[in-house]
C-alpha positions as CSV (number, residue, x, y, z in Angstrom):
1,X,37.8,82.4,87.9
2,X,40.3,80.1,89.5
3,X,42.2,80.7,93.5
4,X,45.3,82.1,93.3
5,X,48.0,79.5,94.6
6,X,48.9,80.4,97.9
7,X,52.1,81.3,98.4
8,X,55.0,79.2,101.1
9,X,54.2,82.2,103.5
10,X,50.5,81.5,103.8
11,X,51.3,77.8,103.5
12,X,53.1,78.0,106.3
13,X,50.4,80.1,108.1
14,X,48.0,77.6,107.4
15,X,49.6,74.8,108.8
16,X,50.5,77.0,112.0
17,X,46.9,77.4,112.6
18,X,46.3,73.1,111.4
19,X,48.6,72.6,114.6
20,X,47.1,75.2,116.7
21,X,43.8,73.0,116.2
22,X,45.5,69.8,116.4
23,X,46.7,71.1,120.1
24,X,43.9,71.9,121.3
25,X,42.5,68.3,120.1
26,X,44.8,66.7,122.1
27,X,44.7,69.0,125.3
28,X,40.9,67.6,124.8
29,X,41.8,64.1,124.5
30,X,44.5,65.0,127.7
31,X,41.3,66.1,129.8
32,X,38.7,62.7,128.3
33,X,41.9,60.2,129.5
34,X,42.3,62.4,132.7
35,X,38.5,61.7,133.4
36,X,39.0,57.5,132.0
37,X,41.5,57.4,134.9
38,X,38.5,58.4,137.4
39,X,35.7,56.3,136.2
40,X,34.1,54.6,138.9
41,X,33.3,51.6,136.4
42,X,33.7,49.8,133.4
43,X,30.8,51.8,132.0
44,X,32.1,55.4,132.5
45,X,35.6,54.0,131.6
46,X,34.6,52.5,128.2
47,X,32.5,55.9,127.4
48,X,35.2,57.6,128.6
49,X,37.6,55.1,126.2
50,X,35.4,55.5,123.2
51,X,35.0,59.2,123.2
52,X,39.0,59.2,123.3
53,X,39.5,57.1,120.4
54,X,36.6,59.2,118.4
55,X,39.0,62.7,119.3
56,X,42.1,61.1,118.5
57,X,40.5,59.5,115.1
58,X,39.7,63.0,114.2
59,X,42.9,64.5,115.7
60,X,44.8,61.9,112.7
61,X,42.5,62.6,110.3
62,X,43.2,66.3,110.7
63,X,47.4,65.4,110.8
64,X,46.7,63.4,107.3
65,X,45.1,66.2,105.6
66,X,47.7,68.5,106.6
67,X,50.3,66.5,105.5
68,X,49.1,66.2,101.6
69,X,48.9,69.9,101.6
70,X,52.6,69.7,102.4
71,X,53.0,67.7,99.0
């Protein structure tokens, strides 16, 4: 038995709650670009650079998704 098709109400709810997790995604990468600023060296600052690129990577990938459900 197949899923019912959602409905433009639930679509909309689902996307709602896509963006709700796309904030918080970027209030992360706000706080990993907050603590780049601070690094004390180019270590810290390129850990700090790559785990930024890895959250906003996913943060895209999570945007892309959300718009093919739009159609």
């Amino acid at each position: 038995m197949g899923l019912a098709p959602m409905t433009d109400a639930t679509q909309v709810e689902a996307a709602r709650r896509a963006f709700a997790k796309v904030t918080g995604a970027l209030e992360d990468a706000t706080l990993v670009a907050a603590e780049g600023q601070a690094s004390p060296n180019l270590s810290a600052a390129s850990q700090s650079c790559d785990h930024l690129i890895a959250l906003l990577e996913t943060t895209l990938a999570q945007l892309q998704r959300l718009r093919r459900r739009f159609g």
